[in-house]
C-alpha positions as a Python dict, from the first residue, in 0.01 Angstrom:
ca = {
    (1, 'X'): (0, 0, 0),
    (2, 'X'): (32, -382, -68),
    (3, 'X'): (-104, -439, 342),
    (4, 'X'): (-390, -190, 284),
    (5, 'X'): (-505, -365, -68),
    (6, 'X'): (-465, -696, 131),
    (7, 'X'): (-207, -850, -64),
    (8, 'X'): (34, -1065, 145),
    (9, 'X'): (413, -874, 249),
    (10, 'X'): (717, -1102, 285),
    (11, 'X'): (879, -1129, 610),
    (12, 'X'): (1164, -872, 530),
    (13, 'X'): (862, -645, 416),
    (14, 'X'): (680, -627, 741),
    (15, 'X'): (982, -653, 973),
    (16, 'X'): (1128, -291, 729),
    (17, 'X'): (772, -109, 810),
    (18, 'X'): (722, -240, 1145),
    (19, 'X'): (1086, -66, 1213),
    (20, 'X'): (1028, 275, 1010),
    (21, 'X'): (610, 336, 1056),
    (22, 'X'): (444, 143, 1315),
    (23, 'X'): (158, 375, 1278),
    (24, 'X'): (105, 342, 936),
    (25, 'X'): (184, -72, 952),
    (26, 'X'): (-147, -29, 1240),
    (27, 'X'): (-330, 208, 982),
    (28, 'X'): (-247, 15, 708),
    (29, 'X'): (-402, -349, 917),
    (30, 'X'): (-745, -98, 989),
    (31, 'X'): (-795, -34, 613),
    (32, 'X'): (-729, -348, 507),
    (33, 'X'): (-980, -470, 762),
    (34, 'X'): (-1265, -224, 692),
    (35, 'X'): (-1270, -352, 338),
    (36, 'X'): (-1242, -721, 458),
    (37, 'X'): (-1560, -655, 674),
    (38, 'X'): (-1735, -448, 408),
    (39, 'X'): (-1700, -708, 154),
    (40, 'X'): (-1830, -1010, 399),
    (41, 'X'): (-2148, -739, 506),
    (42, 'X'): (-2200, -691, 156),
    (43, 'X'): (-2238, -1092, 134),
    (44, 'X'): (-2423, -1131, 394),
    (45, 'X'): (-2654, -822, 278),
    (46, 'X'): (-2713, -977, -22),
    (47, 'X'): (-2828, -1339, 120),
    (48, 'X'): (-3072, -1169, 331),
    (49, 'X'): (-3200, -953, 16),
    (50, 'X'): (-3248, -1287, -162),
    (51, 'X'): (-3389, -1431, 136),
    (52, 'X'): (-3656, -1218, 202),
    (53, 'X'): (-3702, -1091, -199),
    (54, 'X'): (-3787, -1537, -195),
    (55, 'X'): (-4036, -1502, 122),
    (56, 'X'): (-4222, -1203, -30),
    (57, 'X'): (-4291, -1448, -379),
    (58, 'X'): (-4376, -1707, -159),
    (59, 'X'): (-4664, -1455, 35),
    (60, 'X'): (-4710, -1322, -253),
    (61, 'X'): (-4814, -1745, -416),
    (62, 'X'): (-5011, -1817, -106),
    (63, 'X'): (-5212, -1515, -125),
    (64, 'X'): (-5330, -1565, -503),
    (65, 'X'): (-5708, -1587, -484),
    (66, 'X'): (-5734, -1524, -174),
    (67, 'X'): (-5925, -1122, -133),
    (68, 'X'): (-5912, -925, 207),
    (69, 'X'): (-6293, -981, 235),
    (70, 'X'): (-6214, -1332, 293),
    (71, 'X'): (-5974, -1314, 595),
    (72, 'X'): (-5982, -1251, 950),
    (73, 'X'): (-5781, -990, 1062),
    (74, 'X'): (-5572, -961, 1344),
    (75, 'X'): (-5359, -738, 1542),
    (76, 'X'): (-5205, -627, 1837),
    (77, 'X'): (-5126, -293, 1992),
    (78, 'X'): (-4815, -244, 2215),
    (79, 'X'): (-4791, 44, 2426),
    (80, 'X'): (-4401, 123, 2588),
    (81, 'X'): (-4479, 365, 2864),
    (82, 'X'): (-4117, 603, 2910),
    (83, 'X'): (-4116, 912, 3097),
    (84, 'X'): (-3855, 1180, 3147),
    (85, 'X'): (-3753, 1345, 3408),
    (86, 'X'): (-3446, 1626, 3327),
    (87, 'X'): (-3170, 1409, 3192),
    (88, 'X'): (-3308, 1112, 3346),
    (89, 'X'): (-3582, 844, 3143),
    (90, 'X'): (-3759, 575, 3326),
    (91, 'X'): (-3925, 266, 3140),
    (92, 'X'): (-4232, 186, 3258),
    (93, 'X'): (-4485, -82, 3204),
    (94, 'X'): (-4543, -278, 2855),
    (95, 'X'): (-4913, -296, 2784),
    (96, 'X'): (-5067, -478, 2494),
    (97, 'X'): (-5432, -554, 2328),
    (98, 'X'): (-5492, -796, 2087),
    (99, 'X'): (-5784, -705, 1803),
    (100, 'X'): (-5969, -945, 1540),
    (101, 'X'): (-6180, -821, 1271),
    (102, 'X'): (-6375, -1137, 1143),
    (103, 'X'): (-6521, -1095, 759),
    (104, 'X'): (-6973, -1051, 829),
    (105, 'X'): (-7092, -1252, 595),
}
């Protein structure tokens, strides 16, 4: 239980388990693990949250006063061309076509 909560296991500790369960020491390393990595993904989640929840009020500044009549749009279609054949898919050629709308005055 200490291993799997993380907490550190004296020498006599580990050598006991590693001689009665060396499946459950191995288990016991995985859990302890899995939470490690769930609390540094739960970090890192959480910068990237703030960092894009910060870009969004910073589009969101820019584009004060500014109305959709006076922009030029622009996009792009893609087009991934995959076909199937039984069990068997094939990727074929990447097409794409750039479009403006420009504001009439």
């Amino acid at each position: 239980m200490k291993l799997a909560k993380g907490e550190k296991l004296t020498p006599e500790e580990e050598k006991m388990i590693l001689e009665r369960d060396q499946e459950g020491y191995q288990m016991a390393i995985m859990i302890r693990n899995m939470k490690k990595n769930k609390k540094e993904n739960n970090k890192i989640s959480s910068i990237q949250d703030k960092a894009e929840e910060n870009y969004m009020q910073e589009l969101r500044e820019r584009a004060k006063g500014v109305s959709l009549e006076d922009t030029e749009l622009k996009g792009c279609n893609t087009v991934l061309n995959v076909s199937f054949s039984g069990e068997k898919s094939e990727i074929g050629g990447i097409s794409t076509q750039e479009f403006f709308i420009i504001k009439v005055e």
